[in-house]
Each structure stands twice: as structure tokens, then as C-alpha cells.
N, C-alpha and C positions, 0 to 999 in steps of 0.2 A: 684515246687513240682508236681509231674506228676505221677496218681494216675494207669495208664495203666501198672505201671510198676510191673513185681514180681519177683519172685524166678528165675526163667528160666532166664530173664534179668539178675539178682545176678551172681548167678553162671557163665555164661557168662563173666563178670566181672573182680570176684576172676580168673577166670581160666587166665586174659586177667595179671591178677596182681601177680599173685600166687608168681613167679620169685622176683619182687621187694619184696612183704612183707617177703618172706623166705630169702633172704640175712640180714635183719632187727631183724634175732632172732639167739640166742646164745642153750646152751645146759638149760639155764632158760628162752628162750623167748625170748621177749622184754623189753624196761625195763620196760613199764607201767606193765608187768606180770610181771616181777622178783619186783620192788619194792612193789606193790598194790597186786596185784591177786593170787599168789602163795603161801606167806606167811597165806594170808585168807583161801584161797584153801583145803590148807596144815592142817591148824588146824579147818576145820569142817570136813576131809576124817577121822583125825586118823590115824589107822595102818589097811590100805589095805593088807597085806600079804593074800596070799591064797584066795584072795577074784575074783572074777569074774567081771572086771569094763568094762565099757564103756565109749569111750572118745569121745563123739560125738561132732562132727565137730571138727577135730583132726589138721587144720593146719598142718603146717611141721611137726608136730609128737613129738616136746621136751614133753608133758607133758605123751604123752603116754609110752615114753620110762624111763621117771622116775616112773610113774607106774610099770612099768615090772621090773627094778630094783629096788623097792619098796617092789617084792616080790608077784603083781597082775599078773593074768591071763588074758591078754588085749586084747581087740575088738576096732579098732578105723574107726570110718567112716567120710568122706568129703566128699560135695557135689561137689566140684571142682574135674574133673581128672585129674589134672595138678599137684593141691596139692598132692594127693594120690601119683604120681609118685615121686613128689620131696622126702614126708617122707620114702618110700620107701629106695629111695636113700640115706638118709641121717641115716638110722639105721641099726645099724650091723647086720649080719645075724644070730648071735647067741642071737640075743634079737627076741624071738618068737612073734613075735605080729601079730594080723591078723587085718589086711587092707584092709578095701573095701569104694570104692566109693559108697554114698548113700546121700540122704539127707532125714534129720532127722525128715521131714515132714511126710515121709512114706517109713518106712526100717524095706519090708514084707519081706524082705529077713532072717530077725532076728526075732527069737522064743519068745513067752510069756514067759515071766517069767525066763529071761535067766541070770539076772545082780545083781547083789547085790548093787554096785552103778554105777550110770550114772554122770560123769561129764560133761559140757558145758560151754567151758570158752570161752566169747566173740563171740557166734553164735547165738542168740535167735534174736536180733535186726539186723541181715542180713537173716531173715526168712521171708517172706511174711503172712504164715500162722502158725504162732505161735501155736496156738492151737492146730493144727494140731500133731506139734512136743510135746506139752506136755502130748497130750493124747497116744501117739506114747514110748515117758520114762517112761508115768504107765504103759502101755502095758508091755513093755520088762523088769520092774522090777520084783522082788520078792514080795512077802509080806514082809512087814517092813522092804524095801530096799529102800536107799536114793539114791536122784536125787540133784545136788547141780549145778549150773550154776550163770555165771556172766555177766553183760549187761554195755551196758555202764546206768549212773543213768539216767532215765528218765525223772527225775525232772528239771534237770540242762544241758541234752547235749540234746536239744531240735534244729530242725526247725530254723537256723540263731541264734542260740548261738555262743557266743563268747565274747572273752574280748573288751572290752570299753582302748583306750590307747589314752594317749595323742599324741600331735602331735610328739614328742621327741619318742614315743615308750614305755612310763612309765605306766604299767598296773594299771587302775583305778578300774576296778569292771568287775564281767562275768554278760553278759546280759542273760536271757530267754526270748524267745520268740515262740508264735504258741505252750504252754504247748499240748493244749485240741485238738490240730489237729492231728488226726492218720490215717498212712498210710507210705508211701514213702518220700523220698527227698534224694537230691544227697550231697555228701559232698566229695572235694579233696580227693586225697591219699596218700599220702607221695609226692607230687610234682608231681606226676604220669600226664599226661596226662589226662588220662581217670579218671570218677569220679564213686567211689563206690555208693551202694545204703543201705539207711539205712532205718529200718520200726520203727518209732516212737509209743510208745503206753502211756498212762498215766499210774499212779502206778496202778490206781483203776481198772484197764483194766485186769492187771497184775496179779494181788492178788487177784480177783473172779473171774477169769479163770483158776488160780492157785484152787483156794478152789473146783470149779466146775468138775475139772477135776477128784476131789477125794482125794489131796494131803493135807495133814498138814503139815505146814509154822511150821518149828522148830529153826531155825534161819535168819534174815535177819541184812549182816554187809554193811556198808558203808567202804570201807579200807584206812583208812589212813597210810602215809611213818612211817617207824618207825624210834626210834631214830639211830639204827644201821645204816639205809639205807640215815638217811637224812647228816651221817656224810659223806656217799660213795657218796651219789647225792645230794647236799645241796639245787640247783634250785628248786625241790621239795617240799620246804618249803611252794609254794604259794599254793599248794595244799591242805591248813587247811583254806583255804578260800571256798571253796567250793568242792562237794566230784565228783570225774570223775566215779564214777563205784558202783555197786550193787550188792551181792551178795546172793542172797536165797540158805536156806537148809532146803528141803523140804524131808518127808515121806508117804509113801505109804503103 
């Protein structure tokens, strides 16, 4: 764990990966989003029509493009300019969405009070300066505009977590370890060569930087497969043993 590292490192990174992670997602994502995250997603947004969102840190762009066919007026920013070029690429030109490279840490470039909602799916935990970015989605909100982002769960995808197997490969239990240590660590990437960086925070980090910031915690889901999805993906199933991801829905 090497604590010299930050955003600038990150970005770097994603830019170095962009290519592999965007072959890895369909017009739903991936599947950890199409099974877990989009379904949750899905039903704390409601019906975006006509509404003004933000898709910060927009990946290859699938969620921003179901937005815009949703019916939303879309703004979507990544801090990688690599990504920006791929989603670029990959959405029609009659889907109006406006794309700009930024990172969500500080995007002076975007007016107060511009959004009605801000989504964040899977970007908070490749942020250095977290705080930065929350204080940055009450900036650009409305009054009584919601900000909804998902992390991986802090509880359980910690610092040398992973599952316990026997020698056969037979999954015993997921370990946690290094809860209470926050900051950086590297973690593989799809086989990738190079290793991403991820910024570890505890819940409690989380949730009174969240209150401090100004914001009311209106809902928080843990997502579990549903039964639909565990008939399409059944491996899935080990996943009620412990939860991969977190979701707040948060007001301002």
C-alpha cells in the first residue's frame, strides 16, 4: 500500500485501461452493473424524463446513454481522456449528450446549481480526494436535487480481501482485512498487467463526510442478484454470503 499515490496516478491508469474495461461492458455495462447496480440504480432515479442529470464519471457511457433515452437532458464527465474518446465513439450522434473530460474532484467548468440529479456509479473509490467530489455534487445540484452513487462496500472489499479456498479451489469464507486503514492499495484488473488503484475509506468516514458536506442520507441498499437474474447468472448465488457493493441516495 503506498500512500504517495493519487488521482493523477489513477487517471493515468484508467487511461492506461480504458480499452480493456470498455470491451467488458455491453449496452447494460458489465455484469456486476447489469446484475447488482442498475437494477438499484434504476429504482432510487424513478422517472428521469425532462430532468437535467449528471453522469459523473461516465465510463464508456452505457448509463449515460440510457439516460438520454430515458427521456434526461445528459451531462456526462470522466476523468480519463481515453474513456471520454471511447464513449464518444460508441454513442450515436442523434443521442445529444454532452461529454467532457473532468474529474469530479473539481468540475469549475460546471455551474451551481445546474442538476437535478447526479449519478456515480462505481467512481467514488478511484478518487483520492473524495470529499472533494462530494462537496463539488452539492455545488452542481439544485435545492432538493439528488445525488445517488455506488462504491464498492467498504466493509467487505477492503486492503487483501478475498476468499479463503481450499486447496481443490472450493470457496470457504471472504476474508477482511486492514478495515480501519484508509488511503490507497493496488488491486489486479481484469488480468491486465498493470494494477489499478483503489482508495479505501471505513463506512464511518463515509457517512460524516456525507452529513458534513450538507447532504441527507435518504436511502442506503446493499444489492443483492434478484431472482430473475440468478436464473440468467446462477454462479451469483455465492453472492448472499456477503454483499460486493453500496449504494447511497442522498438529498440536498
Amino acid at each position: 500500500m503506498k500512500q504517495n499515490l493519487g488521482t493523477e496516478e489513477a487517471i493515468k491508469r484508467w487511461d492506461t485501461f480504458a480499452d480493456t474495461y470498455s470491451k467488458n461492458h455491453t449496452e447494460q455495462g458489465d455484469l456486476h452493473k447489469e446484475v447488482f447496480l442498475n437494477p438499484t440504480l434504476f429504482s432510487l432515479m424513478g422517472n428521469i424524463k425532462n430532468k437535467k442529470v449528471l453522469d459523473a464519471g461516465c465510463g464508456e457511457g452505457y448509463l449515460s446513454r440510457i439516460f438520454y433515452k430515458s427521456g434526461a437532458i445528459v451531462t456526462a464527465v470522466d476523468y480519463s481522456p481515453r474513456m471520454i474518446e471511447i464513449t464518444k465513439e460508441r454513442t450515436p450522434n442523434d443521442l445529444l449528450i454532452d461529454y467532457r473530460q473532468g474529474n469530479c474532484e473539481d468540475l469549475n467548468t460546471l455551474e451551481d446549481n445546474s442538476f437535478d440529479l447526479i449519478v456515480s456509479n462505481m467512481v467514488i473509490q478511484d478518487l483520492a480526494n473524495y470529499d472533494k467530489a462530494f462537496q463539488e455534487m452539492y455545488r452542481l445540484l439544485v435545492d432538493g436535487g439528488s445525488f445517488i452513487f455506488s462504491i464498492l462496500h467498504p466493509c467487505f472489499i477492503t486492503p487483501k480481501s478475498g476468499w479463503e479456498k481450499t486447496e481443490s479451489g472450493e470457496k470457504l469464507h471472504w476474508n477482511v482485512d486492514n478495515y480501519f486503514y484508509e488511503g490507497v492499495y493496488e488491486q489486479p484488473a481484469l488480468g491486465d498487467k498493470e494494477k489499478m488503484l483503489f482508495f479505501h475509506r471505513t463506512l464511518t468516514s463515509y457517512v460524516n463526510t456525507l452529513i458534513n458536506t450538507g447532504f441527507t442520507i435518504e436511502s442506503i441498499v446493499e444489492p443483492k442478484p434478484s431472482k430473475e437474474m440468478l436464473k440468467k447468472y446462477p454462479s451469483f448465488e455465492e453472492d448472499f454470503r456477503c454483499a460486493d457493493f453500496m449504494v447511497f441516495k442522498l438529498k440536498k
